[in-house]
C-alpha positions as CSV (number, residue, x, y, z in Angstrom):
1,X,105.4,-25.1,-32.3
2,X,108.0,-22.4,-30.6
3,X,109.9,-25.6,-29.6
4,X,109.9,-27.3,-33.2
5,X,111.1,-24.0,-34.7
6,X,113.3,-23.6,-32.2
7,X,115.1,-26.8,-32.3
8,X,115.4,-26.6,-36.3
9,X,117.2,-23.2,-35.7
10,X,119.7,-24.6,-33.2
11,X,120.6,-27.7,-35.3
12,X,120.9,-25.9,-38.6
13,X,122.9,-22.5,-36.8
14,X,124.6,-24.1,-34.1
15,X,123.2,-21.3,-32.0
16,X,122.4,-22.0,-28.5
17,X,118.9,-23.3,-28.1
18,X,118.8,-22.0,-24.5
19,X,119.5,-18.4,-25.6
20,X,116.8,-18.9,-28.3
21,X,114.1,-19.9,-26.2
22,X,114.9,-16.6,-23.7
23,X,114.8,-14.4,-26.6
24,X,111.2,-15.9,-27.9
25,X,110.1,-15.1,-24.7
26,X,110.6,-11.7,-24.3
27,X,109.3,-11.2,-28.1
28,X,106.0,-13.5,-28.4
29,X,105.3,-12.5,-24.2
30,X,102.6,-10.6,-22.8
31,X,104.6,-6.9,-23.6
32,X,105.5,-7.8,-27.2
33,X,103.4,-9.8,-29.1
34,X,100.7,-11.1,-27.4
35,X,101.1,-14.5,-28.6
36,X,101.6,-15.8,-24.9
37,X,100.0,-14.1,-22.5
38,X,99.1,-16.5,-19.8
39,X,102.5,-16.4,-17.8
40,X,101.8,-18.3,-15.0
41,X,100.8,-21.8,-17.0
42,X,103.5,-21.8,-18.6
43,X,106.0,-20.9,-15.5
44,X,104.2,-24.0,-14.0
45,X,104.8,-26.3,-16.5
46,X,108.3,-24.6,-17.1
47,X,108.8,-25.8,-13.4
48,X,108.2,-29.5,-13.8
49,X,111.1,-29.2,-16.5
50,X,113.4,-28.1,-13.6
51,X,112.4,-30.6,-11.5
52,X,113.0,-33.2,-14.1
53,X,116.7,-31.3,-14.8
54,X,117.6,-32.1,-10.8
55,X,116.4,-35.5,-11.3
56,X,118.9,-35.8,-14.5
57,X,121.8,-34.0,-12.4
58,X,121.3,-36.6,-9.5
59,X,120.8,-39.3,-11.9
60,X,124.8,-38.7,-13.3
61,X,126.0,-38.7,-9.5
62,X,126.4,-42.2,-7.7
63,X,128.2,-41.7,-4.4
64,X,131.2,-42.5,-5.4
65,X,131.1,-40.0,-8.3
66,X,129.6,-37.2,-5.2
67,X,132.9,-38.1,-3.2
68,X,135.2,-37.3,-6.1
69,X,133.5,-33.3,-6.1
70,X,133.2,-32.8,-2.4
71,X,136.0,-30.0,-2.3
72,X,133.9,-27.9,-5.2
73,X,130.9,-28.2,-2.9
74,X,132.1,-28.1,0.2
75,X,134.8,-25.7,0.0
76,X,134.5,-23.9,-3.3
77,X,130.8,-23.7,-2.9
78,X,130.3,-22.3,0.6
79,X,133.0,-19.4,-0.3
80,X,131.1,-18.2,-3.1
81,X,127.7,-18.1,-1.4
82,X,129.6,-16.6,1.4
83,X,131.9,-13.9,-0.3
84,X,129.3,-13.4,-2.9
85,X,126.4,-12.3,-0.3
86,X,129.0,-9.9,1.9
87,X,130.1,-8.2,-1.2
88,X,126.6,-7.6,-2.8
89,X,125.4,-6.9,0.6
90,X,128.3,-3.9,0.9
91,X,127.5,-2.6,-2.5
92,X,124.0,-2.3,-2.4
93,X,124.4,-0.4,1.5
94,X,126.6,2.0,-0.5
95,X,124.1,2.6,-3.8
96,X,121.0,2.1,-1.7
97,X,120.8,4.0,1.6
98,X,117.2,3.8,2.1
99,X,117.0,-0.4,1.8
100,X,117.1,-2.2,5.4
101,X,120.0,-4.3,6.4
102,X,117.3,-7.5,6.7
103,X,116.5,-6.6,3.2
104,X,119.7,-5.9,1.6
105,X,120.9,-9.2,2.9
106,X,118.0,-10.9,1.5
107,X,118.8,-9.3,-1.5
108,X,122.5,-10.2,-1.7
109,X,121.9,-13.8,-1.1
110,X,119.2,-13.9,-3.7
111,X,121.7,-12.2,-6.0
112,X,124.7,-14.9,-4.8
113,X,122.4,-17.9,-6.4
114,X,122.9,-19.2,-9.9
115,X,120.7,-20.6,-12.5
116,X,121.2,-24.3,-12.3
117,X,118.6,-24.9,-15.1
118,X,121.0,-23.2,-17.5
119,X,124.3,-23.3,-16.5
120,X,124.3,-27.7,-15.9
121,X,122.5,-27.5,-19.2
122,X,125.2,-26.1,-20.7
123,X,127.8,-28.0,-19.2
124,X,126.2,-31.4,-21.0
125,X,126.2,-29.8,-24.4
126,X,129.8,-29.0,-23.8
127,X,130.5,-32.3,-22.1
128,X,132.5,-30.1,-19.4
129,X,131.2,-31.8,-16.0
130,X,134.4,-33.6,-15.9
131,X,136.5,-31.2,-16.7
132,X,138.2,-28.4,-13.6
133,X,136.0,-25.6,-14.9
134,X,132.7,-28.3,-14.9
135,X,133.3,-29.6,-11.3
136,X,134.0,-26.1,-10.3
137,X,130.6,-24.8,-11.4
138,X,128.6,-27.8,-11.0
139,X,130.1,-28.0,-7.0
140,X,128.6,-24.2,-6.8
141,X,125.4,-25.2,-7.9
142,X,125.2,-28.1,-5.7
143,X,126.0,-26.0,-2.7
144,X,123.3,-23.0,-3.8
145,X,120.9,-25.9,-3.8
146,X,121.7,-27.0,-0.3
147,X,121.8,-23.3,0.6
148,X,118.4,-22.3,-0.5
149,X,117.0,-24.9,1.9
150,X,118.6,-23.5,5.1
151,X,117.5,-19.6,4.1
152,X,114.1,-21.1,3.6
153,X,114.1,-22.6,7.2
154,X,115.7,-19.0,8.4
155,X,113.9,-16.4,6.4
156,X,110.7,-16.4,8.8
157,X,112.8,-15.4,11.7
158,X,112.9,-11.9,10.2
159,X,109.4,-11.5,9.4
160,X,108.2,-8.3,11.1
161,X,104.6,-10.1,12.0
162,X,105.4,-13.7,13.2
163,X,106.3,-14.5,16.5
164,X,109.1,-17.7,15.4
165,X,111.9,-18.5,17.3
166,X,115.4,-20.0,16.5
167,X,114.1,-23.1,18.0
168,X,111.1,-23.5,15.3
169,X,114.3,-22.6,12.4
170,X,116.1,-25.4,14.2
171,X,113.4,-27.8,14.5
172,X,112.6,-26.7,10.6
173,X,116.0,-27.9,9.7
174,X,116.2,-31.2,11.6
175,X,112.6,-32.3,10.4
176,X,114.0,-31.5,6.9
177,X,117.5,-33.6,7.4
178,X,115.2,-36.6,9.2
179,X,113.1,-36.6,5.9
180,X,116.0,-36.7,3.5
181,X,117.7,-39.3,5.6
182,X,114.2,-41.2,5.5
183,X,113.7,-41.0,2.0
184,X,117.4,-42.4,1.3
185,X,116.6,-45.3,3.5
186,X,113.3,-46.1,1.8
187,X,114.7,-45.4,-1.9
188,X,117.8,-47.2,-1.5
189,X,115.8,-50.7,-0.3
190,X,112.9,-49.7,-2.4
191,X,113.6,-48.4,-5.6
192,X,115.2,-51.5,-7.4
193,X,112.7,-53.8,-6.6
194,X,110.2,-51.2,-8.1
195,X,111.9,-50.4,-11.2
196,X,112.6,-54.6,-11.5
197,X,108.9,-55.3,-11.7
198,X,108.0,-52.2,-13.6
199,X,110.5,-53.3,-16.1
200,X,108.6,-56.7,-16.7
201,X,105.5,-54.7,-17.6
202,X,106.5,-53.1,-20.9
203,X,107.5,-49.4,-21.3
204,X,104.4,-48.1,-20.4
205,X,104.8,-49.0,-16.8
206,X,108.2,-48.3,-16.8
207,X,107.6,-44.6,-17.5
208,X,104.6,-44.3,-15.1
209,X,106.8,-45.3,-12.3
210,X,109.5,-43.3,-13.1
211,X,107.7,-40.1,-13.6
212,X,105.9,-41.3,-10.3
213,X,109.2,-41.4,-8.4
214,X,110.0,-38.0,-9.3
215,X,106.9,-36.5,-8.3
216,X,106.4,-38.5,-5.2
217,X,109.9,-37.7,-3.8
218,X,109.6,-33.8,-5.0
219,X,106.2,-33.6,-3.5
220,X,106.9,-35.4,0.1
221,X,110.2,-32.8,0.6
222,X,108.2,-29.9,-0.5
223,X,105.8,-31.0,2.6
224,X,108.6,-29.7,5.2
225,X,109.2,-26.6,3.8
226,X,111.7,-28.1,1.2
227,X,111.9,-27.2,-2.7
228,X,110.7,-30.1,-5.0
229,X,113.8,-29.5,-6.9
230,X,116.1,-30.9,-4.2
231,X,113.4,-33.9,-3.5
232,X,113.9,-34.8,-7.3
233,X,117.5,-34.8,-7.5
234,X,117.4,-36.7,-4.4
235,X,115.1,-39.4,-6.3
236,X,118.2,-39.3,-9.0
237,X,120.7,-39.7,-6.5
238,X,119.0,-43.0,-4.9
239,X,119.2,-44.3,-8.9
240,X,122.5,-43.4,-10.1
241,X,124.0,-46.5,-9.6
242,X,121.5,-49.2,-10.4
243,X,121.1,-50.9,-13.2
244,X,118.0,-49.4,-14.3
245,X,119.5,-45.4,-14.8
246,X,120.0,-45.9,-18.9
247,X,116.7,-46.5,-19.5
248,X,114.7,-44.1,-16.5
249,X,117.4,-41.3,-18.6
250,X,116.3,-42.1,-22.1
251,X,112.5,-42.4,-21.2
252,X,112.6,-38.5,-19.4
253,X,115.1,-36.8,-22.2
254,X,112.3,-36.1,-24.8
255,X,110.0,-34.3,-21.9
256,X,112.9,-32.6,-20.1
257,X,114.1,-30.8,-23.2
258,X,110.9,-30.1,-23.9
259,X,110.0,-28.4,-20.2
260,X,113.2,-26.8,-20.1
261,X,112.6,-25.2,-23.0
262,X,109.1,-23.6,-21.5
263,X,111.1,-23.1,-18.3
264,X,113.7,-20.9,-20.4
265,X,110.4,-19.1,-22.0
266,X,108.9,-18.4,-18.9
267,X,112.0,-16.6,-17.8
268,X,112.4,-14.5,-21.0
269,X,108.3,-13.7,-20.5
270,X,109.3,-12.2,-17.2
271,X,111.7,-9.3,-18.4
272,X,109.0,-6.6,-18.3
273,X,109.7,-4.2,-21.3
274,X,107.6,-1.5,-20.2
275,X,109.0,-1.5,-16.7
276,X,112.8,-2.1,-18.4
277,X,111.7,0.5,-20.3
278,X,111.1,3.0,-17.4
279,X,113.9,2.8,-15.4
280,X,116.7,1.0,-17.8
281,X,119.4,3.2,-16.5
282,X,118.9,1.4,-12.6
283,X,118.1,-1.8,-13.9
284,X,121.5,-2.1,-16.4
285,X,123.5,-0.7,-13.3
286,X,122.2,-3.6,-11.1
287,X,122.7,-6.3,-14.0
288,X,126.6,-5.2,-14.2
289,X,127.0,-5.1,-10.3
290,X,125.6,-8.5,-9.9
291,X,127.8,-9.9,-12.9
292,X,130.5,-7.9,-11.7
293,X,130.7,-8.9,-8.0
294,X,129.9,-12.6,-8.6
295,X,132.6,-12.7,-11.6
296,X,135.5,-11.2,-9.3
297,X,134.3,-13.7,-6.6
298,X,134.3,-17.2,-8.5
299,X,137.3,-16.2,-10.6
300,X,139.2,-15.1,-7.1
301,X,138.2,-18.4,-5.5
302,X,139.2,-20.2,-8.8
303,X,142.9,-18.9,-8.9
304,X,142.7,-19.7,-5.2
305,X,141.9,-22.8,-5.9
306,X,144.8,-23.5,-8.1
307,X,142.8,-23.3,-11.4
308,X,144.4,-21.9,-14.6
309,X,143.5,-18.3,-15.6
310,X,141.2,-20.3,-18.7
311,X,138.8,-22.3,-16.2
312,X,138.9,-19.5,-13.8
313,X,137.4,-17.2,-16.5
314,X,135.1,-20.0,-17.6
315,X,133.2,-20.9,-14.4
316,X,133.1,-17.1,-13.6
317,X,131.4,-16.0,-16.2
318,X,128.7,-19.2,-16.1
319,X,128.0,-18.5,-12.4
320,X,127.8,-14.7,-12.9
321,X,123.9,-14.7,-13.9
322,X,121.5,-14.7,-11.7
323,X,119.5,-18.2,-10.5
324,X,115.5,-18.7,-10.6
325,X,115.6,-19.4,-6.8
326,X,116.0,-15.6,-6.3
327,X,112.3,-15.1,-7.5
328,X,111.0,-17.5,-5.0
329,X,113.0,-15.7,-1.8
330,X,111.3,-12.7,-3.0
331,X,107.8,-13.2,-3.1
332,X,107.7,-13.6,1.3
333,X,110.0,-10.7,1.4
334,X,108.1,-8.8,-0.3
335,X,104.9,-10.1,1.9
336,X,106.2,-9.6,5.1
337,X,107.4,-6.5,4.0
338,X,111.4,-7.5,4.6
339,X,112.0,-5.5,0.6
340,X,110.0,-3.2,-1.1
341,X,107.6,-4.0,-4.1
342,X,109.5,-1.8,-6.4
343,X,113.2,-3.4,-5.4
344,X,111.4,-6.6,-6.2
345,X,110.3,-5.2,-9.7
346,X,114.6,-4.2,-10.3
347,X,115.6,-7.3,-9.1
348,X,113.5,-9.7,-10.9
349,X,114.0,-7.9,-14.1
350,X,117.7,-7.4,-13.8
351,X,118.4,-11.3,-12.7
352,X,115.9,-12.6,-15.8
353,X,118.4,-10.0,-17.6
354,X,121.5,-11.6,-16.3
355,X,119.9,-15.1,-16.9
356,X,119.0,-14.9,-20.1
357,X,123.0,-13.7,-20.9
358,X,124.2,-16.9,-19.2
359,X,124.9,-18.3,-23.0
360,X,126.1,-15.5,-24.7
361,X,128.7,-15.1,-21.6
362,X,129.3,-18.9,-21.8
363,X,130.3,-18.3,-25.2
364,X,132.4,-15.4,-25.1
365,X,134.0,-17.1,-22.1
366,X,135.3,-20.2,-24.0
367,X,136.1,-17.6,-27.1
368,X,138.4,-15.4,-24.3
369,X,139.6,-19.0,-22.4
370,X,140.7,-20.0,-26.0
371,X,142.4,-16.9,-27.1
372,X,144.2,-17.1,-23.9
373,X,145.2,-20.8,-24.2
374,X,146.5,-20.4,-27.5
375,X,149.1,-17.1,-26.2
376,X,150.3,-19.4,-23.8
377,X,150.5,-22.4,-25.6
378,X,154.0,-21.7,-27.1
379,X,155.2,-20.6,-23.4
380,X,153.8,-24.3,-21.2
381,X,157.2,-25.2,-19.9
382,X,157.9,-28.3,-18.2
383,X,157.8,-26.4,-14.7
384,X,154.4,-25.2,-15.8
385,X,153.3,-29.0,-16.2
386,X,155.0,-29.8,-12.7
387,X,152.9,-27.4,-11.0
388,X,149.6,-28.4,-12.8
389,X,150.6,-32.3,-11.4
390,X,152.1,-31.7,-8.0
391,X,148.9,-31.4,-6.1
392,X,147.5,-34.1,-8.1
393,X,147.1,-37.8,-6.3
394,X,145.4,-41.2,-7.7
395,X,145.0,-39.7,-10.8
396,X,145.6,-41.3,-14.3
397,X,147.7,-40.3,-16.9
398,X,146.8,-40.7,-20.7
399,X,149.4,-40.8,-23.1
400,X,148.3,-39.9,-26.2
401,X,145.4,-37.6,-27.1
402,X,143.5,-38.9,-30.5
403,X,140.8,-40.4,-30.7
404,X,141.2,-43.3,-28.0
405,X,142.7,-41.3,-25.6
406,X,139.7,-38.8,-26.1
407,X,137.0,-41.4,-25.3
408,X,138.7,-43.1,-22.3
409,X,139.2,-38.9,-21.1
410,X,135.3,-38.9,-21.9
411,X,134.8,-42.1,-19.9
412,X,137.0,-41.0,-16.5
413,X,135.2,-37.3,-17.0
414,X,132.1,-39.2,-16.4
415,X,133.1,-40.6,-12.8
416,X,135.5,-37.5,-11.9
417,X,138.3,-39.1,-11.7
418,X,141.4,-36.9,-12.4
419,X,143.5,-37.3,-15.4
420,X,146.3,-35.4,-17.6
421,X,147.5,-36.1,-20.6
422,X,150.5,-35.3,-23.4
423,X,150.3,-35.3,-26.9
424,X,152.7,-33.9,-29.6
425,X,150.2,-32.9,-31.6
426,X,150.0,-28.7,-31.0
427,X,146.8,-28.8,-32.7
428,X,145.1,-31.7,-30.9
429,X,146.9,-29.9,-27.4
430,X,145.4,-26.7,-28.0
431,X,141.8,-27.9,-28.8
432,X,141.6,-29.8,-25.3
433,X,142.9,-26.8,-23.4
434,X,140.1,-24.7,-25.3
435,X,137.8,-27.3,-23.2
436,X,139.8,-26.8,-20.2
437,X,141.1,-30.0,-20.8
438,X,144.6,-30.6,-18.7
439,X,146.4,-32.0,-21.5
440,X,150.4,-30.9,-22.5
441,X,152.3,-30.9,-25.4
442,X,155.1,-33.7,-24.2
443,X,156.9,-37.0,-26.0
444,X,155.8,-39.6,-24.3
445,X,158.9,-41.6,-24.5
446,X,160.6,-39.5,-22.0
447,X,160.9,-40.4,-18.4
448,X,161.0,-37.3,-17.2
449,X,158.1,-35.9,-18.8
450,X,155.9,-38.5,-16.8
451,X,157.6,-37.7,-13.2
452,X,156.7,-33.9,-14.5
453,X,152.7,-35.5,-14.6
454,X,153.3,-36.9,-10.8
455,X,153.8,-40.2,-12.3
456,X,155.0,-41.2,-9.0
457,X,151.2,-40.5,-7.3
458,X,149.3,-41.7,-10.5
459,X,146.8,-45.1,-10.0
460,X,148.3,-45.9,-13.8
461,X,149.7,-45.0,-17.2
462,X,147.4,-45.5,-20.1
463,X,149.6,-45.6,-23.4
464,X,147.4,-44.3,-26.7
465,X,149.6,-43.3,-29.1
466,X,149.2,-43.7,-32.8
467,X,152.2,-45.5,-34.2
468,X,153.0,-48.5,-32.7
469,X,156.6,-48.3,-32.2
470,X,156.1,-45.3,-30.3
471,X,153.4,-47.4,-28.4
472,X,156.3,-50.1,-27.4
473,X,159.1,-47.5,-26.7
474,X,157.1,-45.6,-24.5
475,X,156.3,-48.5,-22.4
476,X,159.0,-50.6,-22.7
477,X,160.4,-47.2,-21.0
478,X,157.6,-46.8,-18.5
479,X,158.0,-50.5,-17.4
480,X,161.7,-50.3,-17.3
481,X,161.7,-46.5,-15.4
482,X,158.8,-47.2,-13.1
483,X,158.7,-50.9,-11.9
484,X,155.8,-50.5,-9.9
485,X,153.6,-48.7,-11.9
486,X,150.5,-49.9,-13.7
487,X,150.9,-49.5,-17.6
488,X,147.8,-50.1,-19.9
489,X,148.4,-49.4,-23.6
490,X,146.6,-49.8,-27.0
491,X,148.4,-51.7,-29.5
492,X,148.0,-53.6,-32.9
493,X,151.2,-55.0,-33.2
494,X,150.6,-58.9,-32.1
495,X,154.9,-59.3,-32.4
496,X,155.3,-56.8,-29.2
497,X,152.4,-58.1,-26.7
498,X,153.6,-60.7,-25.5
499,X,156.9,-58.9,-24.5
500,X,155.6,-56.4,-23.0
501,X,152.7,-58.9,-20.8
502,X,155.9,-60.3,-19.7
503,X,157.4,-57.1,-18.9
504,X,154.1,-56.5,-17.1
505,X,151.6,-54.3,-19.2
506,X,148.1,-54.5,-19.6
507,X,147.5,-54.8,-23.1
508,X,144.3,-54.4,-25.5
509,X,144.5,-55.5,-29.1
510,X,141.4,-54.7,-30.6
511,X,141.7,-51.0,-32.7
512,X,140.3,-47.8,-32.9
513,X,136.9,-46.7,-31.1
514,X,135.7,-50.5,-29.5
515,X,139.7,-50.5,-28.6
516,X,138.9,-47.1,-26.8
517,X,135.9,-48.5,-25.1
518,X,137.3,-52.0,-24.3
519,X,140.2,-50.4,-22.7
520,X,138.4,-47.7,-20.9
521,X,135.9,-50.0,-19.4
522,X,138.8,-52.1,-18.0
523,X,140.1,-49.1,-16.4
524,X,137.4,-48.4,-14.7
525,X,137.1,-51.9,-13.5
526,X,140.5,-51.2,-12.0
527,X,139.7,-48.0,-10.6
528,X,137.2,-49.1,-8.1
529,X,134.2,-48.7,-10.5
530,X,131.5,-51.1,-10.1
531,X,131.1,-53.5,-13.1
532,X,127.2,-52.5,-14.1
533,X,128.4,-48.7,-13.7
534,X,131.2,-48.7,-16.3
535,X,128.8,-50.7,-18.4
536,X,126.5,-48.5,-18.3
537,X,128.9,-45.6,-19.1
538,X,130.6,-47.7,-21.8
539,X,126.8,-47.8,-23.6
540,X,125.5,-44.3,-23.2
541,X,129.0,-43.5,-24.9
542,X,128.6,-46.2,-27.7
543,X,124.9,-45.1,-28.2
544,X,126.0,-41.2,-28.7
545,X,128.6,-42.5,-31.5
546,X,126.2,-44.4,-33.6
547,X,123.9,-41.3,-32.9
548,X,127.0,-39.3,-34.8
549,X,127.4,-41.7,-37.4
């Protein structure tokens, strides 16, 4: 019933159905209302929808796609566990003189997790994983993910009454990397064949399958000491590029929104009023510290990073709240007596807190990212553009932003592969830099424009534009400027294709959106995408428009 009101709110408001599940929480829980009082149900079932969230995130990410973010989690996303732990673990030695250094450090790396739940939720309403600020956060996540299993293996080390070595963390480790390594072996020969004869069965069996894939896999990692979580996203991983992904997605949205949403209630249950109540002053000054220190960390690896000031605030504020791993490191601690019972009570209050303001930050973040983009928009120089290209390589360029050029940005977002784009259209400019989008205000008949983009390190040139003289003077000049280069354009005008074929551009006749798709599918032919894959892609995008319509 919560759900049906919920989602009737969200379509009619526009409000964040995320933030409105948190808040329903905290007012029908067991300290409000009374209308839920059985917690721990619906935590458990809230659960599932997580696991079924990982599955989704590894379903999105064949290999190739995982290659294309392996500086986000590799690099970006080791710094900010890193950084993020040592500066919460200073902080809270210098407000907190009576906590161990064992349990401040758990603490801090607790308090350096983020809520993947929300935040990649998020990031497919505002279809941002391809963008700099997406890849950024989603590369975090990733690497929390993988974190949370090592500190897992680790943790007992410390535990005042056991008697394990760093040989037993070791072996814990190994046994866990020999099981994933297994269960990609089995899954990659396995799972095809499965899902081939399931498919002949009807719907029915298709479904049973799937759902016992994701269980199976969750429940055999969570056997070594592993979260089910990671065994799920694994089981998405091993499907992402088969033939079969559409239709496992479609058959799991309905109950993955649905357990997310009791997830997100479960969460908002937590927040303790009585006990906020108590000692509000503490628990507000630990919410802004955690915010605080993970904000100046993210944004200061961001700008490191070469991001604009825009994405930098964007994925700072995202990653900021706290993450729902934090409450599972802190039930042993507080067993083993590594962290008192009443820091546990702060904590889990004050990261519920800073979870459930993941949305509202996520929306004052794009507000402040837009503001910001818009001040500048009068002062992007060409320089400016040269430095946003320079350390770009085997990316594509997209000449034109409307409404073709949107869908094939939608389309290479999908498989992270890196793109910028001009337009002359301030308004069309400034909407797609309010998304983070890299796209200039330039004419695109200008040569030096494009060697501004790195034209001279891009895969190809992909001409959009609206009119179709423009269309044949900006590649006539592309073709005549840049012999070598690979020119694809849109055009309607049957006089000029043949010229330009000659001249040698790739050139798509059909109009508007199916021109869009036709050429974008092509692309990603060219671009080293398997066939199936940007078939796939190509539908899910097709499917979403006729959802629109």
């Amino acid at each position: 019933m919560i759900a049906i009101v919920i989602a009737i709110i969200s379509k009619k408001s526009g409000m964040s159905d995320i933030l409105l599940f948190l808040v329903s929480g905290v007012i029908l829980g067991p300290e409000c209302l009374h209308v839920i009082t059985n917690v721990e149900v619906t935590e458990a079932m809230g659960n599932i929808g997580v696991i079924f969230l990982l599955f989704t995130v590894g379903l999105h990410l064949p290999i190739d796609r995982l290659k294309a973010i392996r500086k986000y989690v590799f690099v970006i996303g080791p710094l900010q566990v890193i950084f993020t732990t040592i500066a919460y673990f200073l902080i809270m030695l210098s407000v907190n003189t009576s906590v161990s250094l064992i349990g401040a450090l758990v603490v801090s790396f607790a308090v350096s997790l983020s809520s993947t739940a929300i935040v990649v939720e998020i990031l497919n309403k505002e279809n941002a994983l391809g963008t700099e600020y997406g890849k950024t956060s989603f590369g975090i996540l990733l690497f929390q993910d993988f974190a949370v299993i090592v500190a897992f293996a680790i943790l007992p080390l410390f535990y005042p009454d056991t008697n394990l070595d760093i040989l037993t963390a070791i072996f814990s480790l190994v046994k866990a990397f020999v099981v994933v390594v297994i269960l990609m072996i089995l899954g990659r020969y396995s799972l095809r064949p499965i899902f081939k004869a399931a498919a002949q069965y009807g719907s029915e069996i298709f479904i049973s399958v799937t759902l016992m894939v994701i269980f199976g896999t969750a429940y055999v990692t969570s056997l070594v000491g592993m979260s089910m979580e990671l065994g799920a996203f694994l089981a998405g991983l091993l499907l992402a590029g088969s033939e079969y992904r559409l239709q496992v997605e479609a058959e799991i949205e309905t109950f993955k929104w649905l357990l997310l949403g009791l997830f997100f209630l479960s969460v908002g249950m937590s927040i303790r009023i009585l006990y906020l109540h108590s000692h509000f002053g503490e628990i507000l000054k630990v919410v802004s510290l955690i915010i605080f220190a993970k904000f100046v960390v993210v944004f200061l690896i961001s700008v490191f990073n070469k991001s604009n000031i825009s994405t930098a605030i964007k994925a700072a504020f995202v990653i900021s709240g706290g993450g729902e791993f934090a409450f599972v490191l802190f039930a042993p601690s507080v067993e083993h007596k590594l962290i008192t019972t009443d820091l546990q009570n702060v904590y889990c209050i004050a990261i519920s807190f800073s979870m459930a303001l993941i949305p509202i930050m996520s929306m004052f973040a794009n507000f402040v990212a837009g503001v910001i983009d818009k001040c500048r928009m009068k002062k992007i120089a060409p320089e400016t553009m040269e430095n946003k290209s320079g350390d770009v390589k085997d990316h594509v360029i997209i000449a034109g932003f409307g409404r073709v050029g949107q869908t094939i940005a939608s389309l290479l977002s999908q498989h992270f592969i890196p793109f910028i784009a001009i337009d002359e259209n301030m308004n069309k400019v400034a909407k797609a830099r309010a998304k983070g989008l890299p796209v200039f205000y330039g004419d695109a008949k200008r040569s030096e424009i494009f060697r501004m983009l790195g034209v001279q390190n891009a895969k190809m040139v992909i001409v959009t534009l609206g009119r179709p003289e423009n269309t044949v003077k900006a590649a006539s000049m592309l073709l005549r400027n840049f012999p070598n280069l690979e020119v694809w354009l849109r055009l309607n005008d049957t006089a000029k294709v043949e010229m330009l074929r000659k001249l040698g551009a790739h050139v798509v006749v059909p109009q508007l959106f199916e021109a869009s798709l036709q050429l974008g599918e092509n692309v990603l032919n060219n671009l080293g995408i398997t066939s199936e894959d940007a078939k796939q892609t190509v539908e899910k995008i097709r499917a979403q428009q006729k959802l629109q319509v």
